[in-house]
C-alpha positions in Angstrom: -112.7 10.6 168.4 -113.6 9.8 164.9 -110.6 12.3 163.7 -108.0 10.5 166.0 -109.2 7.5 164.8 -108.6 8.7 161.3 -105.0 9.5 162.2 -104.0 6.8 163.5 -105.2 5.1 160.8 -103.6 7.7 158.3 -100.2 6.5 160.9 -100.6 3.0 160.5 -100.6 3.0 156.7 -97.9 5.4 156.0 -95.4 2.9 159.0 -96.8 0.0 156.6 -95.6 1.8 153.1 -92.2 2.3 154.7 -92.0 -1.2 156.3 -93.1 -2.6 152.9 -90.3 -0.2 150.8 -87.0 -2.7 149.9 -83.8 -1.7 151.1 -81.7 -0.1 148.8 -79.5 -2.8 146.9 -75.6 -2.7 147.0 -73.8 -1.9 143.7 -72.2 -4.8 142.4 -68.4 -4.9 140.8 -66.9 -8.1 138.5 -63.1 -8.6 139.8 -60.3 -10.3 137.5 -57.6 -11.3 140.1 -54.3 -12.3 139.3 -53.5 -15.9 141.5 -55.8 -16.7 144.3 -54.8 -16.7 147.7 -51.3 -14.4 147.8 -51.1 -11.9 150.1 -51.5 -9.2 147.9 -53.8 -10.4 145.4 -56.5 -11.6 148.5 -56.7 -7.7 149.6 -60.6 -7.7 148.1 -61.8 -11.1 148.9 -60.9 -10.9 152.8 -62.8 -7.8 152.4 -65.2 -8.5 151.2 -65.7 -11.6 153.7 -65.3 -9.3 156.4 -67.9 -6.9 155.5 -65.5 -3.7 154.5 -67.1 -3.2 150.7 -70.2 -3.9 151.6 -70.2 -1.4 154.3 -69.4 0.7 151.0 -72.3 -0.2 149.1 -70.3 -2.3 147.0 -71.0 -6.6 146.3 -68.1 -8.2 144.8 -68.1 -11.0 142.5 -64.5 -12.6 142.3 -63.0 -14.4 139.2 -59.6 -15.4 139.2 -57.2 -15.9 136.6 -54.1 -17.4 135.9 -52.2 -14.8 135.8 -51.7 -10.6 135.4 -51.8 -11.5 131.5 -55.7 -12.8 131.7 -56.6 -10.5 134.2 -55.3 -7.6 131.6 -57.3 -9.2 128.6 -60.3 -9.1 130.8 -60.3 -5.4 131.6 -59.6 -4.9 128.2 -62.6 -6.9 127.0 -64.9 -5.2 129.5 -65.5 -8.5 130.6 -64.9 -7.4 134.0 -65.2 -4.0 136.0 -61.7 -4.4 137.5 -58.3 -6.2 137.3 -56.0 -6.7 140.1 -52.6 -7.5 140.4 -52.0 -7.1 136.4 -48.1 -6.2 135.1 -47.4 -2.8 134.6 -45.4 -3.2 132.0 -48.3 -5.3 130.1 -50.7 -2.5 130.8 -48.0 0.1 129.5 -47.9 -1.9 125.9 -51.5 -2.1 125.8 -52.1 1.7 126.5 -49.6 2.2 124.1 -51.4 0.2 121.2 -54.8 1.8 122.0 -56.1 -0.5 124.9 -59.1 1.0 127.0 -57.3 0.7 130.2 -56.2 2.6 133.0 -54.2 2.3 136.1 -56.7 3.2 139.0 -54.1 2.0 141.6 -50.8 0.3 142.4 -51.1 -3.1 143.1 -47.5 -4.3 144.3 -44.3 -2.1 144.8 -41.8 -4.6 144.8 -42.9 -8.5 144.3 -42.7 -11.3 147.4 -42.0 -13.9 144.3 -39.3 -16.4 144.5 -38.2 -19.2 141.9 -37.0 -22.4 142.8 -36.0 -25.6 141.7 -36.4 -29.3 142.7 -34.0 -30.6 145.3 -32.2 -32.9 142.9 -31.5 -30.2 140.4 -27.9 -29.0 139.5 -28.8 -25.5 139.9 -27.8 -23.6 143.4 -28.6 -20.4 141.6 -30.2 -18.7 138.4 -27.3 -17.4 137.6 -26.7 -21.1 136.7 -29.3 -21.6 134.1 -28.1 -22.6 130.8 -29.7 -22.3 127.3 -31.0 -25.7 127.8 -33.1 -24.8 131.2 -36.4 -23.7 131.2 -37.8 -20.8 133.4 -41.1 -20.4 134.6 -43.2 -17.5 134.9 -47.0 -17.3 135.2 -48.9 -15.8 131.8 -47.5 -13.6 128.8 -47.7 -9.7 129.8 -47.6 -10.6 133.6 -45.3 -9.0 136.3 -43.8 -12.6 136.6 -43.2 -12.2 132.9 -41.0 -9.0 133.7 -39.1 -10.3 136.7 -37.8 -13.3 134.4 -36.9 -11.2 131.6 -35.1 -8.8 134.1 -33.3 -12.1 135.2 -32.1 -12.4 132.1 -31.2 -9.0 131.6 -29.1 -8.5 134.5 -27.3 -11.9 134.9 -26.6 -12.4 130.8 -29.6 -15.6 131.0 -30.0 -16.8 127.7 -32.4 -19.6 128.6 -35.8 -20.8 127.6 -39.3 -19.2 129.6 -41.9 -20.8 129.6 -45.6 -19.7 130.5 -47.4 -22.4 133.0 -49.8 -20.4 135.1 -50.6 -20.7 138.8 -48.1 -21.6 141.6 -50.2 -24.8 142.2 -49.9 -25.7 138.4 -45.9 -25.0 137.8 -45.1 -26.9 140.9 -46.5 -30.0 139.4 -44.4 -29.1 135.7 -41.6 -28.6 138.1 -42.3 -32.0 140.2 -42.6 -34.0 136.6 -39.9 -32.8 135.0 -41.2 -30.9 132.5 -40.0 -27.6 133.7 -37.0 -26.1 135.3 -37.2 -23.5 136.9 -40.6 -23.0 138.6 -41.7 -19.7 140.2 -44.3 -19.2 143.4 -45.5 -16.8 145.8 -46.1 -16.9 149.4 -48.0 -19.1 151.0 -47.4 -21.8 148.0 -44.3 -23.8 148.1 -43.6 -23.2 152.2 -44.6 -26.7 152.4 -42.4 -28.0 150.1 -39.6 -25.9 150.6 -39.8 -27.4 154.7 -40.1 -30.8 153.3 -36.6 -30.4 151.5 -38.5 -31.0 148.1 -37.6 -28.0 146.3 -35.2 -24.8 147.3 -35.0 -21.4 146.1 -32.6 -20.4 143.6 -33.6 -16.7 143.4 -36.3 -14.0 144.4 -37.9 -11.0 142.4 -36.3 -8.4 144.9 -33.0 -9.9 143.9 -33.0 -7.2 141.0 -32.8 -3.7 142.5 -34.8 -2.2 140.2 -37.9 -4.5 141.2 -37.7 -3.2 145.2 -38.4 0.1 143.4 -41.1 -0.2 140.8 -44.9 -0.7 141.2 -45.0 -3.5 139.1 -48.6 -5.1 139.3 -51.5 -2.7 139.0 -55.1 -2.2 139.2 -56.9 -1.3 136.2 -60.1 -0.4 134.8 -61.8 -0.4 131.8 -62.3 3.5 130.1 -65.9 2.6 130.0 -66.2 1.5 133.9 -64.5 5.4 134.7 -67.0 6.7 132.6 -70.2 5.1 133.9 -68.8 3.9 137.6 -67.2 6.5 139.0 -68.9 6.8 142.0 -68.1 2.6 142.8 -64.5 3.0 141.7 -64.4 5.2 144.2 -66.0 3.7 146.9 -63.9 0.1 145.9 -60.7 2.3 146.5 -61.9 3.7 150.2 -62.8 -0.1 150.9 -59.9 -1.5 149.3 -57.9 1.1 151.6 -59.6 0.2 154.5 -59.4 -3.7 154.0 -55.2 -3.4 153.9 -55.2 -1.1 157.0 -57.6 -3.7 158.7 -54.8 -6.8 157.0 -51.9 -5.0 159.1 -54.4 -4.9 162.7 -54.3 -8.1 164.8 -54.7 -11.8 164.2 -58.2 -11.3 162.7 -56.3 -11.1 159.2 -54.6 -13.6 159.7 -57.1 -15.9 160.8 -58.9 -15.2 157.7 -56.3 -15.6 155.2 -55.3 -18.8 156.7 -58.6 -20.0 156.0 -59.3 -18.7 152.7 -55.6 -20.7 151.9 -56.0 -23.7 154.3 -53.1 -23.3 156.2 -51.9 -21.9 160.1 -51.7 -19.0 161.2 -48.2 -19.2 162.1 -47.5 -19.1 158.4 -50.1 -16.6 157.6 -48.2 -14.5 159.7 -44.9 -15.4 158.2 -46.1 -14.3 154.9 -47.7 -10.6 156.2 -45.0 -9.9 158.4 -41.8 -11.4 156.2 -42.9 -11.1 152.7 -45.3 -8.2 152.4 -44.2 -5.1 154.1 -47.5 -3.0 154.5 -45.9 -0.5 151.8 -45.7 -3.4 149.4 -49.6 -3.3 148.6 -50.0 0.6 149.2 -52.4 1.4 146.1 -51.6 4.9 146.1 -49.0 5.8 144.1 -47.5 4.5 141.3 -43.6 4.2 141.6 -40.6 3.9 139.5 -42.2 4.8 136.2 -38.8 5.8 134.5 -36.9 2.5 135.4 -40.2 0.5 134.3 -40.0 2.4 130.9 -36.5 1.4 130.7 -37.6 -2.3 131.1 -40.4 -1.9 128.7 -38.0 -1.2 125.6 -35.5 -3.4 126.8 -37.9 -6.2 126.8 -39.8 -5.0 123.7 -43.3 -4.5 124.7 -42.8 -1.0 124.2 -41.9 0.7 121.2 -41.3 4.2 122.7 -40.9 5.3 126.2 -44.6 6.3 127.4 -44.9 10.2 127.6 -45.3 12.4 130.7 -48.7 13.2 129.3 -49.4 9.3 128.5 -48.8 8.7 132.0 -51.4 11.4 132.6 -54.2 9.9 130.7 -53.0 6.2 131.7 -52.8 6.7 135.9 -56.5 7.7 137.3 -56.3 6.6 140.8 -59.0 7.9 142.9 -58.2 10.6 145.5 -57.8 9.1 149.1 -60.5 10.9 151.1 
């Protein structure tokens, strides 16, 4: 009796030592995201509000920015862990000049973008801007950054750019006067556009070369490959998993009409018109020669990158 007593006790203490030991804590990651709320750029926050990352181990904590251009400095700061939705050609010159970054996955093949004008405006097209308008694009370095420079490139644009930030900011330099040519992404501007307040006078995907180039990335600090490899790759299955889950059902869409206060009629309008599921497909990195190209025409490079260069630069994690 006494020795069952002494097991049970023996029992008891060891369920109470096991009761008593903390679960293990999720890793956290710091995310710089270029524009809140567009389709491509939300791919970790509706993740992460539905539970994906953390069902990798992972905690998120979201900053965004203004723009791929602030996203980029943040990386290269180590400020953050990760950057999303930052210009490739940006990251290309920063690589280039000795920047700790590299490309741990394609962000956006292709660009939903679209620039537009107020109602009143003289201008039916961009091909109509003069060396007196002024074009908008969101920060220096950004993939908005290229598209406007590749306006200008292909249609002989000699006008003014101007950087003005977020959608939500350059439609109120548009609305005043002080700008243009504004630029958006979908969902922003839908409202307007249906009101008759402003129309579009061209789209990113207008230039052919844009339908075939990754042109926003993911990056990473060197030092956050080094010492997070394991989380890198456990963001990337998540990440993976969130935009299979975005392309499955109304639940999406339900969730990013939320997250952007809007229906989810036009939630649906954005996934199914704008975004092609390919759009946002991290995996590969596309159209390197032709974004080259762009980089010395636009000076930000001052020599093609190398086969090897693209070697060191592009770490994306395997898909497992």
């Amino acid at each position: 009796m006494r020795n069952s007593r002494a097991l049970l006790g023996i029992l008891a203490l060891a369920s109470a030592c096991v009761c008593a030991t903390p679960a293990q804590a999720n890793d956290t990651l710091k995310l710089a995201v270029g524009q809140r709320g567009n389709w491509d750029t939300i791919v970790a926050q509706l993740g992460q509000d539905a539970g994906i990352f953390k069902k990798h181990g992972l905690d998120l904590e979201i900053l965004y920015t203004q723009g791929g251009g602030e996203t980029l400095q943040a990386v290269i700061s180590n400020s953050v862990d990760i950057g999303v939705a930052a210009g490739t050609i940006g990251v290309f010159s920063a690589f280039q000049k000795g920047a700790p970054v590299r490309i741990i996955g394609a962000e956006a093949t292709g660009a939903a973008d679209f620039w537009y004008v107020r109602s009143d405006s003289p201008l039916h097209s961009i091909k109509d801007a003069t060396p007196k308008t002024t074009i908008a694009y969101s920060t220096n370095g950004s993939s908005t950054n290229s598209v406007v420079l590749g306006f200008a490139k292909a249609y002989g644009i000699k006008s003014k750019f101007v950087a003005t930030g977020s959608p939500s900011a350059t439609f109120t330099q548009v609305m005043t006067g002080q700008v243009d040519v504004g630029w958006s992404a979908p969902p922003f501007g839908f409202d307007a556009l249906s009101k008759g307040k402003i129309r579009i006078v061209a789209k990113a995907n207008d230039l052919d070369e844009i339908r075939h180039e990754s042109i926003r990335t993911l990056v990473a600090n060197v030092n956050v490959l080094e010492h997070k490899q394991d989380q890198l790759k456990r963001f990337m299955a998540a990440y993976r998993e969130t935009i299979d889950w975005m392309y499955n059902g109304d639940a999406p869409l339900k969730a990013f009409a939320t997250f952007n206060k809007t229906d989810i009629a036009t939630a649906r309008k954005v996934r199914d018109e704008f975004f092609p599921k390919s759009l946002i497909d991290p995996d590969k990195m596309i159209g390197l020669d032709l974004l080259n190209k762009d980089g010395i025409a636009f000076k930000a490079l001052s020599q093609p990158l190398t086969q090897q260069q693209f070697d060191t630069l592009i770490q994306i994690p395997p898909r497992q």
